[in-house]
C-alpha positions in Angstrom: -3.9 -52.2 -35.3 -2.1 -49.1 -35.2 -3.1 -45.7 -33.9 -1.9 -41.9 -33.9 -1.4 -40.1 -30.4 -2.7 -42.6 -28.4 -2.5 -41.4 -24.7 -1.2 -44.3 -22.7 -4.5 -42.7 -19.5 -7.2 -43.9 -22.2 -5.6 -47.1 -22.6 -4.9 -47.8 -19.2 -8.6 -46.8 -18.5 -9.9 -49.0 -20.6 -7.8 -52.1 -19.9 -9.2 -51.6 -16.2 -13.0 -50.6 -16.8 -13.4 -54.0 -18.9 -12.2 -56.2 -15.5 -13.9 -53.8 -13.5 -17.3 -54.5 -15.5 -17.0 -57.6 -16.5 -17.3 -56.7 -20.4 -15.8 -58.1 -23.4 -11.8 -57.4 -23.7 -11.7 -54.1 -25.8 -11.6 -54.4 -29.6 -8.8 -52.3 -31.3 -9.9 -49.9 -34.1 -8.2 -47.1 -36.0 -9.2 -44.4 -33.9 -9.1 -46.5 -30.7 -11.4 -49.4 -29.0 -15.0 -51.3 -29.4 -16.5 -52.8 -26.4 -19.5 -54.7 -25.7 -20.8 -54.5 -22.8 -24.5 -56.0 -23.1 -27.3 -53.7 -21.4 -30.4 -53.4 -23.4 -29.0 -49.0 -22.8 -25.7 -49.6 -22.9 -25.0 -52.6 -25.4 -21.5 -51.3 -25.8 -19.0 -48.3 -26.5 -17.2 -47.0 -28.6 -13.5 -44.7 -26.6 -11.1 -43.1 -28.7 -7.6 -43.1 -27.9 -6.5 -39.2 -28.4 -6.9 -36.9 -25.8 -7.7 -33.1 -25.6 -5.7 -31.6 -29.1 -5.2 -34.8 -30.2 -8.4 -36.1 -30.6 -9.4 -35.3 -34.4 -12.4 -34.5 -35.9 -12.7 -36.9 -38.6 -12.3 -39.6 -36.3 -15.8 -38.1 -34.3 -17.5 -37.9 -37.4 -16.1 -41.6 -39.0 -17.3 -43.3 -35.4 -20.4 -41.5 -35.2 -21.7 -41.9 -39.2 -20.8 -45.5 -38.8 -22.0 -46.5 -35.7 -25.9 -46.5 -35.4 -26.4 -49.2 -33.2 -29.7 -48.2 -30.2 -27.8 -47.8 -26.8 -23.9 -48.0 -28.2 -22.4 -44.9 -26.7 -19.6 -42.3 -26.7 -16.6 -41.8 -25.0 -14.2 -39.1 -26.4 -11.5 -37.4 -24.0 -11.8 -34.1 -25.6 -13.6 -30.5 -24.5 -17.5 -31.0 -25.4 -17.3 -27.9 -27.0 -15.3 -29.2 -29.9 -16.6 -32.8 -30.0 -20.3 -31.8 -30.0 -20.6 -30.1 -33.5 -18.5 -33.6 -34.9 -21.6 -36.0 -34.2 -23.8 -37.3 -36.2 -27.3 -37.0 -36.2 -28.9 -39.4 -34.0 -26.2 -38.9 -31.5 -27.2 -37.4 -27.9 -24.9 -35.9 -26.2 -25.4 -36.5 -22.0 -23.3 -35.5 -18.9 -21.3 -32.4 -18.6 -18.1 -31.7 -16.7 -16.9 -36.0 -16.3 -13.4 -36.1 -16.6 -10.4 -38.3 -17.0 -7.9 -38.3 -13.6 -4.8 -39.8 -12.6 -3.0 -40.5 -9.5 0.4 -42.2 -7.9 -0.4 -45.0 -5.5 2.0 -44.1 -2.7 2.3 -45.8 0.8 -0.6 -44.9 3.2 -2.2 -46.7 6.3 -5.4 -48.5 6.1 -8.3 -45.8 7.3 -10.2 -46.1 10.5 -13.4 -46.6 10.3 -15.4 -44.3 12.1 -17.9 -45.1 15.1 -21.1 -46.4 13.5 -19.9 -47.9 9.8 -18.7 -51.1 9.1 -16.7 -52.0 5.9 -16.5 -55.2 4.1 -14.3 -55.7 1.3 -13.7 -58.4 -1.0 -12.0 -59.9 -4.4 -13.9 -61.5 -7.1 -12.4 -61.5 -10.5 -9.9 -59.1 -9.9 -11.5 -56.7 -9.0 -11.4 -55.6 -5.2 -14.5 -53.8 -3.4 -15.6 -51.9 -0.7 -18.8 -51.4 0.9 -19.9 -49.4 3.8 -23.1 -50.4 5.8 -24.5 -48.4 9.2 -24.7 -50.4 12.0 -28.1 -51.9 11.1 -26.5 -52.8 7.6 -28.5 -50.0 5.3 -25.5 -48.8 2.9 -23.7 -45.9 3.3 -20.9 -46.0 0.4 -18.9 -48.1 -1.9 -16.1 -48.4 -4.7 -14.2 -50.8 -6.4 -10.8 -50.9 -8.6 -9.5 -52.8 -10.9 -5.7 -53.4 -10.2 -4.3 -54.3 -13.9 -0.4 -54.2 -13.8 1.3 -51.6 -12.6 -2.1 -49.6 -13.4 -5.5 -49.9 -11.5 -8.7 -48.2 -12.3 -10.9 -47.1 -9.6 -14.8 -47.4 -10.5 -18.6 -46.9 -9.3 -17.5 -44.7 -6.2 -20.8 -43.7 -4.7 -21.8 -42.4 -1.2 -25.7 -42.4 0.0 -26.8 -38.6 0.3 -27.8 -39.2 3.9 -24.3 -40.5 4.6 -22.3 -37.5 2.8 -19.9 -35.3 3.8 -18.8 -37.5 6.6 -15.3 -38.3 4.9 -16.5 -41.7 3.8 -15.8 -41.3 0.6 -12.3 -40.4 1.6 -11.5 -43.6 3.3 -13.2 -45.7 0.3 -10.9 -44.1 -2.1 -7.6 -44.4 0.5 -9.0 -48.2 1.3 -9.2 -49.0 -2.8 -5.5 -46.9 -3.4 -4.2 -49.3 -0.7 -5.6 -52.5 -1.9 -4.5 -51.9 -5.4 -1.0 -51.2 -4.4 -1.1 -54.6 -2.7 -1.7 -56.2 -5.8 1.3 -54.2 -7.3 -0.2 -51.1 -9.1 1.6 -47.6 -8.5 -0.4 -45.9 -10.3 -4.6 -45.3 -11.0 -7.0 -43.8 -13.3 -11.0 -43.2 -13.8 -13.5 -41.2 -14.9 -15.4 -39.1 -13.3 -18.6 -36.8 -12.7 -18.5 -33.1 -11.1 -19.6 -34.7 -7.9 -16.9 -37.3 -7.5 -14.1 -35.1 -9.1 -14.2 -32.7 -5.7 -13.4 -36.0 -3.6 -10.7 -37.1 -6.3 -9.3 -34.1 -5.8 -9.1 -34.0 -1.9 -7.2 -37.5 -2.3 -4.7 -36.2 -4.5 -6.0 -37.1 -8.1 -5.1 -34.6 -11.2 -7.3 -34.3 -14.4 -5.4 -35.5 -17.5 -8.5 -34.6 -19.9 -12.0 -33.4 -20.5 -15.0 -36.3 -21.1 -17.5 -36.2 -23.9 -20.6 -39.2 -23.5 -22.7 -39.6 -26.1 -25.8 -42.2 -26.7 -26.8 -43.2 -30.0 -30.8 -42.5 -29.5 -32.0 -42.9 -33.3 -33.7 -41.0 -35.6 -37.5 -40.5 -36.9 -39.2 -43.3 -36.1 -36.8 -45.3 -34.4 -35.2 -42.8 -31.5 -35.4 -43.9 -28.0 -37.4 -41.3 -26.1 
């Protein structure tokens, strides 16, 4: 199905965060892609294509009237300040300052573990993963990516807050930008909170766009509270 100024980052994202989650392969539309993802709080999504100028407001408004499925939610690349006044009633807005970022997977060594941390990484489903335990096994950080041709989208990057600013997030992200340019990628996107976008940053990631979430919670009777 075609679409207008469809930014080759959403797509890319999206082809990745369906391997990366294990969802249903994205459904094209107008205005850009359906998934299902099957959480009774997150049954699916609904990502438009556009980015930033591009994204239109009768597309918001035709996504949001139309859509008023509990738990289907949101995902517009846009500045919340525009997007917000577009939704529909029933729609919740949630999150603030998430963003879309890109990077070039260039050669790098593996990282050294420091004293105290072991990692163990594996594949399942195309999807590689990375998990940091202490010593006595209690976690300590993770990530995964989702090499999908010559793109790969990194995804669920978390450190424990009693293991923070102790560059282990660092060598999850240079571990997951290594494995995916094993597996051919050169390139990587994802989207991210405030938190992680400081790390993103620090490994040499660039924001493309903005990120708008929004929940469908109902209305009168029916809202989710």
């Amino acid at each position: 199905m075609e679409r207008t100024n469809e930014d080759v980052n959403v797509r890319e994202w999206v082809d990745g965060w369906v391997v990366s989650r294990g969802t249903t392969p994205p459904i094209p539309e107008p205005w850009g892609y359906t998934i299902h993802g099957g959480f009774p709080m997150h049954v699916g999504r609904h990502v438009l294509s556009a980015t930033n100028d591009d994204v239109l407001e009768a597309d918001v408004r035709k996504v949001t009237e139309s859509s008023r499925g509990l738990g289907v939610h949101l995902k517009v690349f846009a500045d919340p300040d525009r997007v917000h006044p577009w939704l529909a009633p029933g729609w919740e807005p949630y999150g603030a300052g998430d963003y879309l970022m890109v990077t070039e997977l260039k050669p790098a060594p593996v990282p050294e573990v420091p004293d105290g941390y072991v990692m163990h990484t594996w594949t399942r489903g195309g999807v590689v993963r990375v998990l940091l335990t202490d010593t006595d096994g209690s976690f300590a950080a993770r990530g995964q990516i989702a090499p999908v041709g010559a793109c790969a989208v990194a995804d669920q990057i978390e450190t424990a807050e009693q293991h923070q600013r102790r560059g282990l997030g660092r060598i999850v992200m240079h571990t997951l930008h290594v494995a995916a340019r094993a597996e051919g990628s050169t390139r990587a996107v994802l989207a991210c909170t405030p938190q992680g976008r400081l790390l993103y940053e620090a490994v040499g990631w660039r924001i493309v766009a903005p990120l708008t979430n929004a929940k469908f919670v109902g209305t009168g009777s029916d809202k989710i509270t």
